[in-house]
C-alpha positions as CSV (number, residue, x, y, z in Angstrom):
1,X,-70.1,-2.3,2.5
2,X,-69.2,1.4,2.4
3,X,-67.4,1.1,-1.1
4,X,-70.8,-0.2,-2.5
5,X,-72.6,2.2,-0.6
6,X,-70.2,5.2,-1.9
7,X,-70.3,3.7,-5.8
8,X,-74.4,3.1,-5.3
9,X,-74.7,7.0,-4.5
10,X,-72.7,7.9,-7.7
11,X,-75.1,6.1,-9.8
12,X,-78.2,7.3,-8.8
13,X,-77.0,10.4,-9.0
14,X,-76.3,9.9,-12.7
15,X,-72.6,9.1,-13.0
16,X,-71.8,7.3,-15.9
17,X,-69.4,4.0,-15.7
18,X,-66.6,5.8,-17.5
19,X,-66.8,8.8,-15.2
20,X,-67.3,6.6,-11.8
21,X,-64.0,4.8,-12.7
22,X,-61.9,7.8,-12.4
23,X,-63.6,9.2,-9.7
24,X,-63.4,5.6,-7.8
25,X,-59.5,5.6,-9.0
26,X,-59.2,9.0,-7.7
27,X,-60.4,7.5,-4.4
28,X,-58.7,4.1,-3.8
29,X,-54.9,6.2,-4.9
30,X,-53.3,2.9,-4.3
31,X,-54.1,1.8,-7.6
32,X,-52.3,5.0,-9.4
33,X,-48.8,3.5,-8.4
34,X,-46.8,4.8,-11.5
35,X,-45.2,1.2,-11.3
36,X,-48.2,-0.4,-11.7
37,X,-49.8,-1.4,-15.2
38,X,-53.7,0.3,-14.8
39,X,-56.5,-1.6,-16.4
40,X,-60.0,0.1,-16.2
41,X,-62.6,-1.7,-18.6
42,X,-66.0,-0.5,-19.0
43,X,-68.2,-3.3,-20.4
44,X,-71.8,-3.5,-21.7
45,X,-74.0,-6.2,-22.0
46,X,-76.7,-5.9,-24.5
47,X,-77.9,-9.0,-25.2
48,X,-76.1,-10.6,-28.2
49,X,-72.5,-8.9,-27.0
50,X,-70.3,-8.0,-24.4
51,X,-68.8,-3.9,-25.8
52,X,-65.7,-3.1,-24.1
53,X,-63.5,-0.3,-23.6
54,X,-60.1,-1.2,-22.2
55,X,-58.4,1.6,-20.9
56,X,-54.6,1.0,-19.9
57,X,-52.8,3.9,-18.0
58,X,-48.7,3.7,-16.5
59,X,-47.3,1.5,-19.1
60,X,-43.4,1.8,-19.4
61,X,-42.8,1.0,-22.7
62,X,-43.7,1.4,-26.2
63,X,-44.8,-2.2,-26.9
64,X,-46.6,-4.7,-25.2
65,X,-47.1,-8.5,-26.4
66,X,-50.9,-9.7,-25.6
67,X,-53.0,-12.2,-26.1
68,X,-56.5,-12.0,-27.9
69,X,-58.9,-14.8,-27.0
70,X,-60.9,-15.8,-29.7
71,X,-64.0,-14.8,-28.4
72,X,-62.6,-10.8,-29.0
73,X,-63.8,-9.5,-32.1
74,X,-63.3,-6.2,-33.8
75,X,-60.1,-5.2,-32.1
76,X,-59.4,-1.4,-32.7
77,X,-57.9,1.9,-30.6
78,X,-59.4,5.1,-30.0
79,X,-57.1,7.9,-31.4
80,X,-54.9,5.6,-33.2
81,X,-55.2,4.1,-36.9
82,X,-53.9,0.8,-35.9
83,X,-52.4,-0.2,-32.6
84,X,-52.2,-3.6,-32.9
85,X,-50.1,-5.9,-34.9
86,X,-48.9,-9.4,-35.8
87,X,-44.8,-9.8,-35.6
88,X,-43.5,-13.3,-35.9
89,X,-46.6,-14.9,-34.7
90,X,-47.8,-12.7,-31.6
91,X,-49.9,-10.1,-31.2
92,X,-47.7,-6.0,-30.4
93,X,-49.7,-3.2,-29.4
94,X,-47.9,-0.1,-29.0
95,X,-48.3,2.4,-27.0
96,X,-48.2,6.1,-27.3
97,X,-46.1,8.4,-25.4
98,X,-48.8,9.3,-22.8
99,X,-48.4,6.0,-21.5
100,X,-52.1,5.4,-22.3
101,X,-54.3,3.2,-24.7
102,X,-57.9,2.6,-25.2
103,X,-58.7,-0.4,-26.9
104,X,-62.2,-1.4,-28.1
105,X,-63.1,-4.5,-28.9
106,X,-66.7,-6.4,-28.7
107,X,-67.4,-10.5,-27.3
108,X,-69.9,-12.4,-28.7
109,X,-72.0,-14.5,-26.6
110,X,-74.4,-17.3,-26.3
111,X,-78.0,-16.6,-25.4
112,X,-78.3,-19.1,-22.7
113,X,-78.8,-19.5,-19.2
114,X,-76.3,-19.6,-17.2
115,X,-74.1,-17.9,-19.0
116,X,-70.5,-18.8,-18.4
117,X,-67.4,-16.8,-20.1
118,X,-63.8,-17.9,-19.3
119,X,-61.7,-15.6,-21.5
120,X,-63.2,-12.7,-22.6
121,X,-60.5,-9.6,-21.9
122,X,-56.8,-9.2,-23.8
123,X,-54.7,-9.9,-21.6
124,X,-51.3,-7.8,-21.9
125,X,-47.7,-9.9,-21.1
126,X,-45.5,-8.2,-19.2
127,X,-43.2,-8.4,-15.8
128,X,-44.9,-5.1,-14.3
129,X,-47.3,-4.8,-11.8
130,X,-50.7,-5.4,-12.9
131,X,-53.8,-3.8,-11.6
132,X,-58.2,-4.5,-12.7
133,X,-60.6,-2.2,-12.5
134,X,-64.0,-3.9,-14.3
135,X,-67.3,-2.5,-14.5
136,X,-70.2,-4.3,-16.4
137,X,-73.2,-2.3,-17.4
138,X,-76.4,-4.8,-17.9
139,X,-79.0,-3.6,-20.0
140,X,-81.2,-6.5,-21.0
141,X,-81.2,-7.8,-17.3
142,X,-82.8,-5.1,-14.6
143,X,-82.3,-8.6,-12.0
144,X,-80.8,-11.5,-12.4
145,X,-76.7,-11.9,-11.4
146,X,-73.1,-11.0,-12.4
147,X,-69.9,-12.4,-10.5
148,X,-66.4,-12.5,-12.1
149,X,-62.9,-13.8,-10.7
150,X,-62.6,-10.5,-9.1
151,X,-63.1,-8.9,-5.4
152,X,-66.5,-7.4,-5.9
153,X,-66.6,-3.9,-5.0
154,X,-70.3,-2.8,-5.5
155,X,-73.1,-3.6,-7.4
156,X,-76.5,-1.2,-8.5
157,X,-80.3,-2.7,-9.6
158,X,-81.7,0.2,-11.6
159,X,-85.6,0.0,-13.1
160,X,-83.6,-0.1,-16.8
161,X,-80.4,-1.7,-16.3
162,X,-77.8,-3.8,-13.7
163,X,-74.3,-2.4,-12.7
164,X,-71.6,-4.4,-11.2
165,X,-67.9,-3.3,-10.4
166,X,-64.9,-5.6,-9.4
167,X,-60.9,-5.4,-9.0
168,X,-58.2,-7.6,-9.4
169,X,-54.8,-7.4,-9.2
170,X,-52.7,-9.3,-11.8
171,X,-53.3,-9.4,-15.6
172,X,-54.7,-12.6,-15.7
173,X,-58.4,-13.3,-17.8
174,X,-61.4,-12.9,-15.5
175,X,-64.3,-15.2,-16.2
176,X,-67.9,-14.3,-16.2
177,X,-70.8,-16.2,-14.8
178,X,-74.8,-15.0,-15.0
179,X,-77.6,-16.0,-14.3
180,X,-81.3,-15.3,-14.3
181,X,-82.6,-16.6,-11.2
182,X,-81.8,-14.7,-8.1
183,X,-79.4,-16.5,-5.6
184,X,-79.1,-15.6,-1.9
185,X,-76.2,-13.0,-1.6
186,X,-74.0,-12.8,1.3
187,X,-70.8,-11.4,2.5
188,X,-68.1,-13.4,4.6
189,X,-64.8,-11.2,5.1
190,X,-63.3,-11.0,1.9
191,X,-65.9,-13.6,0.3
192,X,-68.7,-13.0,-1.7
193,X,-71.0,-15.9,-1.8
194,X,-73.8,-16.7,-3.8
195,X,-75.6,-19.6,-2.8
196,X,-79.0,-21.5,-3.4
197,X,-79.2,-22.5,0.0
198,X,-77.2,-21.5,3.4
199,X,-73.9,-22.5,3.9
200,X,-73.1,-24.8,7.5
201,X,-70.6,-23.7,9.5
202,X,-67.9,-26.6,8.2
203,X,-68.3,-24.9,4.6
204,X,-68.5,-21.2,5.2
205,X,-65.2,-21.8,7.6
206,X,-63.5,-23.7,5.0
207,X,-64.2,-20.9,1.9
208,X,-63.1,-18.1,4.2
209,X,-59.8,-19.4,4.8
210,X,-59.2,-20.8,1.3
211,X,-58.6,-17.1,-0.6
212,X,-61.9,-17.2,-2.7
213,X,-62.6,-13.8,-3.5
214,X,-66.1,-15.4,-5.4
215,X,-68.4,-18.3,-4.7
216,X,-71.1,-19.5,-6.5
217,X,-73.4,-22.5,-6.0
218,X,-75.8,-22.7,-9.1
219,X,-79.0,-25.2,-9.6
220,X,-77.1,-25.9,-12.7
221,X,-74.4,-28.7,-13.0
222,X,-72.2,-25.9,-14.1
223,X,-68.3,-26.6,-12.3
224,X,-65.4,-24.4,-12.8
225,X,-62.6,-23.4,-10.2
226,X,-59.5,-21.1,-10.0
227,X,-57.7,-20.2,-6.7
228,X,-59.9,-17.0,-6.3
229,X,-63.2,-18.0,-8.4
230,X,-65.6,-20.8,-7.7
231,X,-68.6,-22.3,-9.4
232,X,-70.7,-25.5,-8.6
233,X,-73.4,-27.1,-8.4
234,X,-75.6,-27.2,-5.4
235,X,-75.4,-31.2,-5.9
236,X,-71.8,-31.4,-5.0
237,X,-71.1,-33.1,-1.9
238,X,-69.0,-30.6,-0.2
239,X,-65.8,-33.2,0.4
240,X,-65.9,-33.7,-3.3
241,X,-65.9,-29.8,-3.7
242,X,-63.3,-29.5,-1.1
243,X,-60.7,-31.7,-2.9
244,X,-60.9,-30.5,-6.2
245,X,-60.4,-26.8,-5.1
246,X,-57.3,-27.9,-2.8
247,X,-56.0,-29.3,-6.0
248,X,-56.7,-26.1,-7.9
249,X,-54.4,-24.3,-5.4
250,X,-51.8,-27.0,-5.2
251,X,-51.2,-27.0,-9.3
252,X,-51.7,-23.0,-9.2
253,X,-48.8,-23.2,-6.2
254,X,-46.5,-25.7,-8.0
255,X,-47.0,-24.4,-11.9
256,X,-45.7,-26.9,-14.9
257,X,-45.2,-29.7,-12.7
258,X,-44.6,-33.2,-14.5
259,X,-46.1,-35.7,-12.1
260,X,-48.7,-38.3,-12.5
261,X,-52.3,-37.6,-10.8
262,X,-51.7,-39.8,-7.9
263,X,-48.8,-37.2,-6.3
264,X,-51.9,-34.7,-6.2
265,X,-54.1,-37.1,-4.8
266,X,-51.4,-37.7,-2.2
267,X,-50.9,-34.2,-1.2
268,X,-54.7,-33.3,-1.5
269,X,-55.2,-36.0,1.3
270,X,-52.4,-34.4,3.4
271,X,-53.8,-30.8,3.2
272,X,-57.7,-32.1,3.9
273,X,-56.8,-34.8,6.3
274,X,-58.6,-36.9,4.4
275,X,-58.0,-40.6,3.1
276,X,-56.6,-40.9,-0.7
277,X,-58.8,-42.1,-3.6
278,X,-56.1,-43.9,-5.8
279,X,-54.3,-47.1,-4.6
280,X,-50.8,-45.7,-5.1
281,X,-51.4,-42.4,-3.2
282,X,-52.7,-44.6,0.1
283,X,-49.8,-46.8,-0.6
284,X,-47.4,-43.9,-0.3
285,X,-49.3,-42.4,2.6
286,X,-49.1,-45.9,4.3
287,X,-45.4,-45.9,3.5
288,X,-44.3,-42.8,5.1
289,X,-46.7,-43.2,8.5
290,X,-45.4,-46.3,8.5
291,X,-41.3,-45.7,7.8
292,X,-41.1,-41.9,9.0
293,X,-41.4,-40.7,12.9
294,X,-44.1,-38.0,12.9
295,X,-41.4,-35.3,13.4
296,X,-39.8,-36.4,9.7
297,X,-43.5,-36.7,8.4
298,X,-43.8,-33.1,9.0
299,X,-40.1,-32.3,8.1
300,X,-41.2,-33.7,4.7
301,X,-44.4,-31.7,4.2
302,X,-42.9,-28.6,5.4
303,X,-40.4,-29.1,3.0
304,X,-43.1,-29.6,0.1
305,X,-45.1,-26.8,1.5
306,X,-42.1,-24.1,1.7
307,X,-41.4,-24.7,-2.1
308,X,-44.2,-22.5,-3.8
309,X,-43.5,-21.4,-7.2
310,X,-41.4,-24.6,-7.8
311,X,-42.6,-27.1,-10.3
312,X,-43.0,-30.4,-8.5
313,X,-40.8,-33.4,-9.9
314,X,-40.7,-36.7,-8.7
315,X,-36.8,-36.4,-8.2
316,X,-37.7,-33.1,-5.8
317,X,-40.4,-35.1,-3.7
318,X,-37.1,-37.7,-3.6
319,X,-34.7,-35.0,-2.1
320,X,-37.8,-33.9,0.3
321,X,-37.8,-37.0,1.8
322,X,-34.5,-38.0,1.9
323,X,-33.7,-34.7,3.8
324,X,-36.5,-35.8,6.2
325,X,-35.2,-38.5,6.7
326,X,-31.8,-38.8,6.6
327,X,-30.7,-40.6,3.6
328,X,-31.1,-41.0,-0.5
329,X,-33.9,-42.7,-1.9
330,X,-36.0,-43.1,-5.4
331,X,-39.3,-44.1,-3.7
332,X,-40.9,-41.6,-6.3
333,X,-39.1,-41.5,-9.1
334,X,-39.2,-45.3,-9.3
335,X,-42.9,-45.7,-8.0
336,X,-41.5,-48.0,-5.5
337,X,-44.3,-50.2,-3.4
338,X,-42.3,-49.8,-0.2
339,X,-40.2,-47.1,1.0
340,X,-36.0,-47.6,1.4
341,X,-33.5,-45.2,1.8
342,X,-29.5,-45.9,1.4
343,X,-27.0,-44.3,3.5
344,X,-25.5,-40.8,1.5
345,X,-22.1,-41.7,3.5
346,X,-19.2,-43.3,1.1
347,X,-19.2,-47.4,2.1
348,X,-15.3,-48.0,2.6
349,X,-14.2,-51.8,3.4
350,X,-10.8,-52.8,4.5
351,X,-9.7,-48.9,3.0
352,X,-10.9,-49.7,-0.1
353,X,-13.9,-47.6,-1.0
354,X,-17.2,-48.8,-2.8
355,X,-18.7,-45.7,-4.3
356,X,-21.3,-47.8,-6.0
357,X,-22.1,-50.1,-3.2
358,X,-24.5,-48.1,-0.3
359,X,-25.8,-48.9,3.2
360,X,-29.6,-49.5,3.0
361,X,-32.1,-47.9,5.9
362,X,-35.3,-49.8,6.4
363,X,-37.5,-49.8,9.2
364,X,-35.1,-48.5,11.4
365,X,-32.3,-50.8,10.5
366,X,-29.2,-50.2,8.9
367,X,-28.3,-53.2,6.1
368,X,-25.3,-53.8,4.9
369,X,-24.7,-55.2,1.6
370,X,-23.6,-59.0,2.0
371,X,-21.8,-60.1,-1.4
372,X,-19.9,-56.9,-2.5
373,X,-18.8,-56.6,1.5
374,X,-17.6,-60.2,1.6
375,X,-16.4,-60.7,-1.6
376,X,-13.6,-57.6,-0.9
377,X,-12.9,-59.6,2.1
378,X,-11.7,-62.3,0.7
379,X,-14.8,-64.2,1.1
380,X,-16.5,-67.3,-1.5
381,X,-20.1,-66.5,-1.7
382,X,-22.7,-68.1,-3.9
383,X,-25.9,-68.8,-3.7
384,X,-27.8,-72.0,-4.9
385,X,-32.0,-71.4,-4.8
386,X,-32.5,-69.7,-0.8
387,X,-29.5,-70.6,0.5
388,X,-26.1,-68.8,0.5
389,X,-22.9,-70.7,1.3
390,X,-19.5,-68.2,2.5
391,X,-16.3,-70.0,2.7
392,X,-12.8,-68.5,3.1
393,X,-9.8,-70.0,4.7
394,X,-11.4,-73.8,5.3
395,X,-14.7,-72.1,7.1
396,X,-17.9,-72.5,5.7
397,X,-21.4,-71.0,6.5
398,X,-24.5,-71.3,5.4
399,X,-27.3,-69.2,5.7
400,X,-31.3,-69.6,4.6
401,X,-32.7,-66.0,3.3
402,X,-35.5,-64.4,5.3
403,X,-35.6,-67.4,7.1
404,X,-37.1,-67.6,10.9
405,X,-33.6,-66.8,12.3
406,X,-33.2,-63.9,9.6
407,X,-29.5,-63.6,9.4
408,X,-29.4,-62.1,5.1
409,X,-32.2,-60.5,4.0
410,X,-33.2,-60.0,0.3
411,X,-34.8,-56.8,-0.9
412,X,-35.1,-56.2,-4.9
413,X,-32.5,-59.0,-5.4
414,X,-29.7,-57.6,-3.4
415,X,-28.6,-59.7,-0.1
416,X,-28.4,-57.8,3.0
417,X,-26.9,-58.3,6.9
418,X,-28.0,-56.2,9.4
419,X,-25.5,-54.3,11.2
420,X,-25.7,-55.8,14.4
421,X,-25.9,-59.7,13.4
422,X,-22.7,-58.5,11.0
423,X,-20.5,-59.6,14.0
424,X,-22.4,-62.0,15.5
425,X,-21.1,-64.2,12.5
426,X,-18.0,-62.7,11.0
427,X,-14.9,-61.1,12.5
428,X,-15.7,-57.9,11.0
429,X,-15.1,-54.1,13.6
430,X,-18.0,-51.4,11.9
431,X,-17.0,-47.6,12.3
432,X,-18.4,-44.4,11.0
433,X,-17.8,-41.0,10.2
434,X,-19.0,-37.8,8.8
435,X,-18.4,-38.7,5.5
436,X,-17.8,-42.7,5.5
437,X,-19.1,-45.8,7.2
438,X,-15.7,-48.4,7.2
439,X,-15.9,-52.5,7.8
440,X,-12.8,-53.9,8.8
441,X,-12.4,-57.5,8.9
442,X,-9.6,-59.9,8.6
């Protein structure tokens, strides 16, 4: 509260917006970093447009590609004929060799109530440190409120006009959201909350932790969400609320990732502890409480967890798990309905090695494969309906799959033995190592 007591004092004392941001720059030095690409805007609101100076201080180099929503209009520079140009289909502006620009430009808006803006600043492309300084000058509304996608700093109510000053660090677009009907205002750590009603405890908790920097619950049916920005309606139920802003952070956390909805459903319900909402993300769930101890459940997730700035993939969720657990499977990529993994270790039978036959792992068994084993034993095998008859040397068996007394087992088409029946029925010695798991049999 002392940084909007300190700015408040400035502007009853008659410090214009322009002169307030250099003194307030002058103050909070961090911001000066020479590394660091400086953006101080000074916008005005007067009704029918948004006027804005963009000031940008410590750039180190002569060009810089931008973007220029198409709510800009009017693009110009102050001290320059023309600073901004189209080259092979983007947008240069260049620089001078003060290493500072001032761009004007002017954003038309809708007369309306609320009024919502998602892109209304150019928004410069570059790898270097960037850095927001934003005031907004009101002077239609005396009352009503401002709140951006920005850590408010201070705000003023004069008899003539509303001021309202935020930072931000990145040079990412900062949305605007007004309204005319006063909301209760209140400050929770590094939250600013603006609310129809009060927050419980459960709520206020859960936005303090999140990273919000804004919250605002309107009596409109107005919904928007980034990691640091929220808007909704005071009709959401808060669960609702709650798992679509885990999501935002999730997709902001894993950018470009190509999976289908239900993987985010999945790993919503994980980070909320709550119960999925599509069938194939409480399958999955079911699958891993079901066919992972607890301490390879949270191997998994703390695998998925520790990978931020990765793009998710189904074949990555694939190696996640089978790290957890031990062993290779395609339970994701292949939107499996039950969850197998095969042994990575090289299957070698009688010294000759089976590099595309594999060990499966299910439900704490290890299954070997019948036919391909057998068969480089010397063994007969076929297999008439549910039975399979194995003959070599004048023997013959004959086994029922999945019967009562399961001896083979059949899982998408391939016939198994478990590893312990293996011997019961055949003269067959199992070994492993490191790399290889051998049968020997005569």
């Amino acid at each position: 509260m002392w940084r909007i007591a300190f700015i408040s004092t400035l502007l009853f004392l008659g410090v214009s917006a322009g002169a307030l941001y250099y003194q307030w720059d002058e103050y909070h030095t961090e911001a000066t970093k020479q590394s660091v690409l400086q953006h101080d805007v000074e916008a005005t609101f007067t009704g029918k447009t948004i006027e804005v100076v963009h000031h940008i201080r410590g750039a180190v180099t002569n060009t810089y590609e931008v973007t220029v929503p198409k709510e800009v209009k009017d693009v110009s520079c102050v001290k320059q004929k023309q600073c901004a140009k189209q080259k092979n289909g983007k947008t240069i502006v260049h620089v001078p060799n003060t290493h500072t620009l001032s761009l004007t430009y002017r954003v038309t808006v809708a007369q309306k109530d609320p009024i919502f803006i998602k892109e209304w600043l150019i928004r410069f492309h570059t790898k270097q440190p960037q850095q927001m300084n934003i005031s907004l000058t009101d002077v239609v509304h005396p009352k009503g409120m401002w709140a951006a996608d920005g850590k408010l700093v201070g705000y003023v109510y004069k008899p003539s006009l509303s001021f309202f000053m935020w930072e931000k660090e990145g040079g990412q677009t900062v949305p605007l959201y007004f309204q005319t009907k006063s909301l209760r205002t209140s400050f929770d750590e590094n939250v600013s909350i603006y609310t129809t009603k009060p927050l419980n405890d459960a709520e206020r908790s859960f936005w303090r932790q999140s990273g919000v920097q804004t919250l605002v619950v309107n009596p409109f049916r107005l919904q928007y969400m980034t990691p640091t920005f929220v808007i909704i309606p005071d009709t959401s139920s808060f669960s609702d609320v709650q798992r679509a802003y885990v999501r935002v952070q999730l997709e902001e956390r894993f950018p470009n990732s190509a999976v289908p909805d239900w993987i985010w459903d999945l790993l919503v319900s994980y980070m909320t502890k709550t119960e999925p909402v599509t069938k194939q993300a409480k399958r999955a769930l079911q699958q891993l409480k079901q066919t992972l101890t607890k301490e390879e459940q949270q191997t998994f997730w703390t695998l998925v967890q520790t990978s931020d700035g990765q793009s998710l993939t189904m074949k990555k969720l694939d190696e996640w798990l089978g790290k957890a657990y031990g062993g290779n499977t395609t339970f994701f990529q292949n939107e499996e309905p039950y969850m197998t993994f095969t042994e990575r270790k090289m299957l070698v039978v009688n010294d000759v090695k089976l590099p595309t036959t594999h060990v499966l792992l299910k439900d704490g068994q290890q299954l070997f494969p019948f036919v391909p084993i057998m068969r480089t034993l010397g063994y007969t095998v076929n297999r008439s309906g549910e039975a399979v008859f194995i003959e070599k040397d004048g023997a013959r068996w004959r086994f029922f799959i999945n019967d009562t007394k399961t001896v083979i087992q059949q899982w998408d088409g391939t016939l198994y033995i478990e590893r312990t029946e293996f011997p019961k029925w055949f003269s067959v010695y199992i070994s492993e190592t490191s790399e290889e798991i051998h049968v020997i049999g005569q």
